[in-house]
Biotite code that builds the C-alpha atoms (Angstrom):
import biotite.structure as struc

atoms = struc.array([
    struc.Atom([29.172, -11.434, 8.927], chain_id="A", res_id=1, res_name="UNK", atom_name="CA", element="C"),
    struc.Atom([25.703, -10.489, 9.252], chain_id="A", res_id=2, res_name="UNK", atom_name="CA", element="C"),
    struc.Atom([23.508, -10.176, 5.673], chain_id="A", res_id=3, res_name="UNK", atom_name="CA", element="C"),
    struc.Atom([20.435, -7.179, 5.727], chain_id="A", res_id=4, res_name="UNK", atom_name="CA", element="C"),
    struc.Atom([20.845, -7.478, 9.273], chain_id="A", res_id=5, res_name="UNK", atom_name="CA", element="C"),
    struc.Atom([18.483, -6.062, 11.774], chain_id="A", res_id=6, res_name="UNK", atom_name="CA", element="C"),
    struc.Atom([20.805, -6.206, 14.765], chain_id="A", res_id=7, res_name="UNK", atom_name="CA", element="C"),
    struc.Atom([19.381, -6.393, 18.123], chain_id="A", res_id=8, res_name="UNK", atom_name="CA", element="C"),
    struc.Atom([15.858, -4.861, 17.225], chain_id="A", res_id=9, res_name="UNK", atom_name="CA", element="C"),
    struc.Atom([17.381, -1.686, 18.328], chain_id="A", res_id=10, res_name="UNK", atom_name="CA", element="C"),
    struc.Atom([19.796, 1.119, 17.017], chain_id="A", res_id=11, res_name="UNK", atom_name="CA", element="C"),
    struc.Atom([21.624, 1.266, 13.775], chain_id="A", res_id=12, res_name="UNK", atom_name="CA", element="C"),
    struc.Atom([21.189, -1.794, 11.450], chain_id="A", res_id=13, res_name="UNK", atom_name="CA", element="C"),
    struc.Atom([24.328, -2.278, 9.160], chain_id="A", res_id=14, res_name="UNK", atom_name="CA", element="C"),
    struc.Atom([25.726, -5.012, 6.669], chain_id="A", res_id=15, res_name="UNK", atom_name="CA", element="C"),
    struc.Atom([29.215, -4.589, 5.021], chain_id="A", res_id=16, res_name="UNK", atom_name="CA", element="C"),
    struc.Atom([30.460, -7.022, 2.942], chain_id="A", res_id=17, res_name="UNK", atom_name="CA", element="C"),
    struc.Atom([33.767, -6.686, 1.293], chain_id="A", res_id=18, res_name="UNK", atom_name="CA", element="C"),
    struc.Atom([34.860, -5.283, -2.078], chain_id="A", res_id=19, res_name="UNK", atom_name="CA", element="C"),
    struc.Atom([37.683, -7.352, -3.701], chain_id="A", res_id=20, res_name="UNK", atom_name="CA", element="C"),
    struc.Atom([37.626, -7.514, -7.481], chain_id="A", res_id=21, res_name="UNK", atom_name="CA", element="C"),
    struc.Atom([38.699, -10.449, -9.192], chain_id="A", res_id=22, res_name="UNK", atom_name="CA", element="C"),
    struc.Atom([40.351, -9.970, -12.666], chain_id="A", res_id=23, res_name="UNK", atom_name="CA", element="C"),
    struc.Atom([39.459, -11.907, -15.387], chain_id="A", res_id=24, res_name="UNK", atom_name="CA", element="C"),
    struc.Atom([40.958, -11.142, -18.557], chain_id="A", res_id=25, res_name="UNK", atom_name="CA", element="C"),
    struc.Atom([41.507, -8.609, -21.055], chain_id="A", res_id=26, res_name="UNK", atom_name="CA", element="C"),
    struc.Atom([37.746, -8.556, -21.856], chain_id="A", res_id=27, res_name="UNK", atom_name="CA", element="C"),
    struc.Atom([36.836, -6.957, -18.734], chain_id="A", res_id=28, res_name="UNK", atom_name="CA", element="C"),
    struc.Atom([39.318, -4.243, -18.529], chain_id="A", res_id=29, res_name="UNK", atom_name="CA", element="C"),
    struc.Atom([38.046, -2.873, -21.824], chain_id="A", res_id=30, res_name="UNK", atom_name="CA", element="C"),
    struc.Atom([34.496, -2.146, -19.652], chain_id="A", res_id=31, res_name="UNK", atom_name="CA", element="C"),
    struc.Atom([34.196, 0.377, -16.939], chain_id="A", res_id=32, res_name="UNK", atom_name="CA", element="C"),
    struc.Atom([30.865, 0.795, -15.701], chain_id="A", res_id=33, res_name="UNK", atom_name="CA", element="C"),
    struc.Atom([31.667, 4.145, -14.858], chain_id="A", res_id=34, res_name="UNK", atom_name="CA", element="C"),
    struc.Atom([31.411, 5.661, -18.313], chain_id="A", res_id=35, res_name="UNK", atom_name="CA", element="C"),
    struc.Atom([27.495, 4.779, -18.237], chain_id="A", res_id=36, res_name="UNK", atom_name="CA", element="C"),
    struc.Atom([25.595, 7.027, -18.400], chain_id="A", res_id=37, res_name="UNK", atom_name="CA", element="C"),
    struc.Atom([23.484, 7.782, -14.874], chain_id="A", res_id=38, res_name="UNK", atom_name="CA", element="C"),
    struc.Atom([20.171, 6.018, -16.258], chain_id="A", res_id=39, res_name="UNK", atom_name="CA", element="C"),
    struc.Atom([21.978, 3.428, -17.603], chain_id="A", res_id=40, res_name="UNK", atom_name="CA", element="C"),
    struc.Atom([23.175, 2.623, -14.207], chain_id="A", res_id=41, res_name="UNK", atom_name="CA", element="C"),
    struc.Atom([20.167, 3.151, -12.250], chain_id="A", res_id=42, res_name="UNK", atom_name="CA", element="C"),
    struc.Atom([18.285, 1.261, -15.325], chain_id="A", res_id=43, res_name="UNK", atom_name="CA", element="C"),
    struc.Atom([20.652, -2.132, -14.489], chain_id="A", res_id=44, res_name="UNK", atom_name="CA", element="C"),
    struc.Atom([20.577, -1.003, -10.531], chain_id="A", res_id=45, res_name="UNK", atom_name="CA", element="C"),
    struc.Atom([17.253, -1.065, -9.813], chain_id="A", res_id=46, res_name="UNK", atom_name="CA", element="C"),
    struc.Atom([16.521, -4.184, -11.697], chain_id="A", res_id=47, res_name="UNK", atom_name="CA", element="C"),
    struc.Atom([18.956, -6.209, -9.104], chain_id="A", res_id=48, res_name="UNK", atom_name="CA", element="C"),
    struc.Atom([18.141, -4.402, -6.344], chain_id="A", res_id=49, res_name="UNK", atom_name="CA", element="C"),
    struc.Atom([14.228, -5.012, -7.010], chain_id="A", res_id=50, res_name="UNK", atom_name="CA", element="C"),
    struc.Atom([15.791, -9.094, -7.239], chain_id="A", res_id=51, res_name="UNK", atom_name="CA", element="C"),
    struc.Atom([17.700, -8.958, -3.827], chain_id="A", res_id=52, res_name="UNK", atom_name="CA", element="C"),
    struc.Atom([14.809, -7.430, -2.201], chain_id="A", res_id=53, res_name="UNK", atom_name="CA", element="C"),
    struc.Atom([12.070, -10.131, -3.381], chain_id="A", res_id=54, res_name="UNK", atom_name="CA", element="C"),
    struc.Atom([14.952, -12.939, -2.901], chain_id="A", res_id=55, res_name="UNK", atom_name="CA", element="C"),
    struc.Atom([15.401, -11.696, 0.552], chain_id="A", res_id=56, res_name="UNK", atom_name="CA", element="C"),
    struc.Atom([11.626, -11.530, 1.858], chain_id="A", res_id=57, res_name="UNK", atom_name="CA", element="C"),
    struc.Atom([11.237, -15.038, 0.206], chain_id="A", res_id=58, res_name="UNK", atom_name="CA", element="C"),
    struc.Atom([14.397, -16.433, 2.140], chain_id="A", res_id=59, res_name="UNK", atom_name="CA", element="C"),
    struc.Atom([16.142, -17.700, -0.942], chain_id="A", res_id=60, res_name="UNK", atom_name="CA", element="C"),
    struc.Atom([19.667, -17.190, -0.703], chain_id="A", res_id=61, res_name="UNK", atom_name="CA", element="C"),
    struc.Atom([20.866, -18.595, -3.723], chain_id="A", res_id=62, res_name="UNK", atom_name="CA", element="C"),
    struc.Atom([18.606, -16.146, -5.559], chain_id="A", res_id=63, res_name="UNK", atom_name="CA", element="C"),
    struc.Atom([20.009, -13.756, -3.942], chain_id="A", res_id=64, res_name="UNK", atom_name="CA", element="C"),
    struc.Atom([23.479, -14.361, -4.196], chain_id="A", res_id=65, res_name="UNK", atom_name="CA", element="C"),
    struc.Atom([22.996, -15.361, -8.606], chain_id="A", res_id=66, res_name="UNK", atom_name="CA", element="C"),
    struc.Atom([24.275, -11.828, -9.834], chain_id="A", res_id=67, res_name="UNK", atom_name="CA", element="C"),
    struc.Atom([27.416, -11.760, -6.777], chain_id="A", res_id=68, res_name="UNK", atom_name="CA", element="C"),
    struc.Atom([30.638, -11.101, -8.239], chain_id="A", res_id=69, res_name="UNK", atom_name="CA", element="C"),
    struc.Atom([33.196, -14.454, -7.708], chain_id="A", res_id=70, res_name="UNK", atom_name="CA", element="C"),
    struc.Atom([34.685, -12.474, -4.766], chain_id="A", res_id=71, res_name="UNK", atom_name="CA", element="C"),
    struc.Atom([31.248, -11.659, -2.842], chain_id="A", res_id=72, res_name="UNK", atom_name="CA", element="C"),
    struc.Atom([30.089, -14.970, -3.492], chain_id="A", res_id=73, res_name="UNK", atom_name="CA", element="C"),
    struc.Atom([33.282, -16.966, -1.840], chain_id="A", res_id=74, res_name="UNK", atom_name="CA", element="C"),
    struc.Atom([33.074, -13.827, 1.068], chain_id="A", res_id=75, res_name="UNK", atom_name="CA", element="C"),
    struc.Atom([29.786, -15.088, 2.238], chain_id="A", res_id=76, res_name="UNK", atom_name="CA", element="C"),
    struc.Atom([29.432, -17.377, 4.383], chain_id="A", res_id=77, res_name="UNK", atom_name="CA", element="C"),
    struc.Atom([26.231, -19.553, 3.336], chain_id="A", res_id=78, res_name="UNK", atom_name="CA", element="C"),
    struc.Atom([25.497, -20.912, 6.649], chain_id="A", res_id=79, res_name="UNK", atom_name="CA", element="C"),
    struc.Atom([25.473, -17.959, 7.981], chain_id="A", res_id=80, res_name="UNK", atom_name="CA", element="C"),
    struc.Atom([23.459, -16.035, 5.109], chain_id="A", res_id=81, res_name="UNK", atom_name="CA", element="C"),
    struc.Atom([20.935, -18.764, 5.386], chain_id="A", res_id=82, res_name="UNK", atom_name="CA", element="C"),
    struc.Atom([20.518, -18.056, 9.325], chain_id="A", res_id=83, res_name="UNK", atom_name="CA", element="C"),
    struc.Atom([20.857, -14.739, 8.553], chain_id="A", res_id=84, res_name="UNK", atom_name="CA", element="C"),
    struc.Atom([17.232, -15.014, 6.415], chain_id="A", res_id=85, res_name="UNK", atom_name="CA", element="C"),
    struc.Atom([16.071, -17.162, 8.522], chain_id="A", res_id=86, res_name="UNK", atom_name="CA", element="C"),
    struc.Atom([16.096, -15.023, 11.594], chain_id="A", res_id=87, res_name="UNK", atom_name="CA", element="C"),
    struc.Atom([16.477, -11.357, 10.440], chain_id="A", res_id=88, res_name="UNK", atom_name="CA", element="C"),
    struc.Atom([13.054, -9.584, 10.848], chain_id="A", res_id=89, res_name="UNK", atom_name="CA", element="C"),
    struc.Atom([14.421, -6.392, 8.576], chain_id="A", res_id=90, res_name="UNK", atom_name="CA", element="C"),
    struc.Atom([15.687, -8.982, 5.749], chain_id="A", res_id=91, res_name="UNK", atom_name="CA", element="C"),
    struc.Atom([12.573, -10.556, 5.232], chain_id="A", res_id=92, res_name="UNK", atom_name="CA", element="C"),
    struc.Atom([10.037, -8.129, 5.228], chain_id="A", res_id=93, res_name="UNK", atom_name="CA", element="C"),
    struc.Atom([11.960, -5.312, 3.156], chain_id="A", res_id=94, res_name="UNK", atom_name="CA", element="C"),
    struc.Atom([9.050, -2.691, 1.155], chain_id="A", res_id=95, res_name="UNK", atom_name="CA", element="C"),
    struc.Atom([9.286, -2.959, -2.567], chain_id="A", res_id=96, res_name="UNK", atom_name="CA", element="C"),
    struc.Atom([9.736, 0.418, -2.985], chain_id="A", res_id=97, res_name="UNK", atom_name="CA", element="C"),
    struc.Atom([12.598, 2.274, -2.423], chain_id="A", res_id=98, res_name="UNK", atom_name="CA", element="C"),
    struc.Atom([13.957, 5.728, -3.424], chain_id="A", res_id=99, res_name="UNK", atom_name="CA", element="C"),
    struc.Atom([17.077, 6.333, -5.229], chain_id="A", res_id=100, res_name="UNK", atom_name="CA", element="C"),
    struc.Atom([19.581, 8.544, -3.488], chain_id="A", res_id=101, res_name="UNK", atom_name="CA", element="C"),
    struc.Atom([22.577, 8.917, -5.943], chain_id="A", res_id=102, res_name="UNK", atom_name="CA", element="C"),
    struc.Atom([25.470, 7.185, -7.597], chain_id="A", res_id=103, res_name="UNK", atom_name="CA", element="C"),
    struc.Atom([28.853, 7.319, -7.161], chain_id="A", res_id=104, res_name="UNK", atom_name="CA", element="C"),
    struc.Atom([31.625, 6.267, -9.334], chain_id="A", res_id=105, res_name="UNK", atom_name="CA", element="C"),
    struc.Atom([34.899, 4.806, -8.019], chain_id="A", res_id=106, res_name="UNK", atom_name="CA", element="C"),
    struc.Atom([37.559, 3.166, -10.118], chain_id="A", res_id=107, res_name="UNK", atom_name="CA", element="C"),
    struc.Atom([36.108, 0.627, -11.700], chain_id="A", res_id=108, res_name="UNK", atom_name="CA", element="C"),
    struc.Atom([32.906, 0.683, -9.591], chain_id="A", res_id=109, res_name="UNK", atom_name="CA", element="C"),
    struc.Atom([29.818, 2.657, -8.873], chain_id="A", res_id=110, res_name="UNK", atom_name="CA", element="C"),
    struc.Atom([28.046, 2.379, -5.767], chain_id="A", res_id=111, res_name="UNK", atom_name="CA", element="C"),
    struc.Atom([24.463, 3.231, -5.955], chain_id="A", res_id=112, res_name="UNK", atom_name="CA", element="C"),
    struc.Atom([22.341, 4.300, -2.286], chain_id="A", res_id=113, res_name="UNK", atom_name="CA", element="C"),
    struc.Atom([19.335, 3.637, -1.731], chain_id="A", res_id=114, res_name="UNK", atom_name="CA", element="C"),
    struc.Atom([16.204, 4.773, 0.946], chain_id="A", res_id=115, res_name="UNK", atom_name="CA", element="C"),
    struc.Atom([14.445, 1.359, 1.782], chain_id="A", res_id=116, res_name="UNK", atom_name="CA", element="C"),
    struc.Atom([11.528, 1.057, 4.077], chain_id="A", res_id=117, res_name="UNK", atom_name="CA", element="C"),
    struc.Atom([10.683, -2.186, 6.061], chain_id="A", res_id=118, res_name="UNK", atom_name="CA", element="C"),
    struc.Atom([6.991, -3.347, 5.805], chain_id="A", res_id=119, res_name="UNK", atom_name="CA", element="C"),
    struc.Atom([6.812, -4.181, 9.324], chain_id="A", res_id=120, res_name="UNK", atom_name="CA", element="C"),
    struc.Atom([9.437, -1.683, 10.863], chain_id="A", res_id=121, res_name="UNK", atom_name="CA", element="C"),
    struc.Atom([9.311, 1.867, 11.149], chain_id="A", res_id=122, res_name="UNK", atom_name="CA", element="C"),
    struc.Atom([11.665, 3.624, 9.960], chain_id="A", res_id=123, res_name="UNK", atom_name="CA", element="C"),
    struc.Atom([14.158, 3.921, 6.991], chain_id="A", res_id=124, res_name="UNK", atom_name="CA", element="C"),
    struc.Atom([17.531, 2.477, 5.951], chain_id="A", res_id=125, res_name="UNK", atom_name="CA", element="C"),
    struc.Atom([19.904, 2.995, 3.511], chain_id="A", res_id=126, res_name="UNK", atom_name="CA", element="C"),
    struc.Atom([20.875, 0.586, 0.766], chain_id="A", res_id=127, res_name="UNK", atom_name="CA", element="C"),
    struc.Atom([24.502, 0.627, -0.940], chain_id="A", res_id=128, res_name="UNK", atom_name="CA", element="C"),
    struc.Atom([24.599, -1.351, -3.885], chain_id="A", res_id=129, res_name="UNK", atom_name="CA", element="C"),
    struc.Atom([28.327, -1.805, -5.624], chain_id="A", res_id=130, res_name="UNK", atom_name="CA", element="C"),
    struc.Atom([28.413, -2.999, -9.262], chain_id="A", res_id=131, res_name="UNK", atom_name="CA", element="C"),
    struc.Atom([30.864, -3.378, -11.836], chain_id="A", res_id=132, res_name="UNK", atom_name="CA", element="C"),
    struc.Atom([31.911, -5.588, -14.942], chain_id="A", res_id=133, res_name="UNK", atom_name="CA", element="C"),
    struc.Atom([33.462, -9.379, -14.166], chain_id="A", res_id=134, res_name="UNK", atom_name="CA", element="C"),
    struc.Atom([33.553, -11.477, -17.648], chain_id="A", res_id=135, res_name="UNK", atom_name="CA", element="C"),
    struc.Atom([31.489, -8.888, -19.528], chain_id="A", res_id=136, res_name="UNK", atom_name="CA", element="C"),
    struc.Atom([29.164, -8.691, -17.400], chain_id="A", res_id=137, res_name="UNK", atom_name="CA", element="C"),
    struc.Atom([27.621, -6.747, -15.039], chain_id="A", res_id=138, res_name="UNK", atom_name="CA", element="C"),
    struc.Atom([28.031, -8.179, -10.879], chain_id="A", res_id=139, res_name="UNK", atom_name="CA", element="C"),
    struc.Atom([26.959, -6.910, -7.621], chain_id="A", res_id=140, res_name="UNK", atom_name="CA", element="C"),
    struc.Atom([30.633, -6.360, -5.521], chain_id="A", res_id=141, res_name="UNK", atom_name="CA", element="C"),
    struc.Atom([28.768, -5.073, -2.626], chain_id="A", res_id=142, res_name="UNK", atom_name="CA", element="C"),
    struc.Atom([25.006, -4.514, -1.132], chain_id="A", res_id=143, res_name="UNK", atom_name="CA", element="C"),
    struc.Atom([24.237, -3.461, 2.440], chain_id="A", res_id=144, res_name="UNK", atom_name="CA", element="C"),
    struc.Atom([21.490, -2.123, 4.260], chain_id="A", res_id=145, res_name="UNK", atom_name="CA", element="C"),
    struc.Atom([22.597, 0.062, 7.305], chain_id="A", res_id=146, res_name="UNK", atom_name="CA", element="C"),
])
């Protein structure tokens, strides 16, 4: 599974990693981060987006893996995140700004797209960033760049 992969230098670049939420008591189903408003979303959005870009152009996995959901986290291979870093030209050199292009809300999940630039490729991507609540608080279940 590759992580803000750049591929082959050419074509499409695309990261998907898998959505499985994990209950965890009666807590959590009381939250739905759907019934937030659309800045309070974007408000908690961009905050860990802005921390999985700067994680990512420093090569620091486990910074960018702190706000995964249980799920993501044991989905990700950390060998292969790591090489993934180490190696992806896209995932380290990702612009600090980025656009927002819209939310959308999905069970107990909104997914939140992105346009983000490279600062040494030309070009633009799009970002998909999936939160919702596990123990009270808020995870990432999802985040791609294709």
């Amino acid at each position: 599974m590759d992580l803000l992969s750049d591929g082959d230098g050419g074509g499409v670049s695309s990261v998907v990693i898998p959505i499985k939420p994990v209950p965890s008591g009666p807590q959590e189903s009381r939250l739905n981060i759907i019934e937030k408003t659309d800045e309070e979303i974007l408000a908690m959005a961009n905050l860990l987006w802005r921390d999985l870009v700067k994680a990512s152009n420093e090569g620091k996995y486990g910074e960018f893996a702190k706000n995964f959901s249980t799920s993501l986290a044991r989905a990700i291979d950390q060998v292969v995140a790591g090489h993934q870093f180490a190696n992806s030209e896209l995932a380290r050199n990702l612009d600090e700004d980025f656009d927002v292009l819209g939310i959308i809300r999905r069970g107990e999940h909104v997914t939140v797209l992105y346009r983000q630039r490279s600062s040494k490729k030309p070009g633009e991507w799009l970002g998909r960033l999936v939160l919702g609540y596990e123990d009270g608080k808020v995870r990432i279940f999802g985040a791609s760049i294709f």
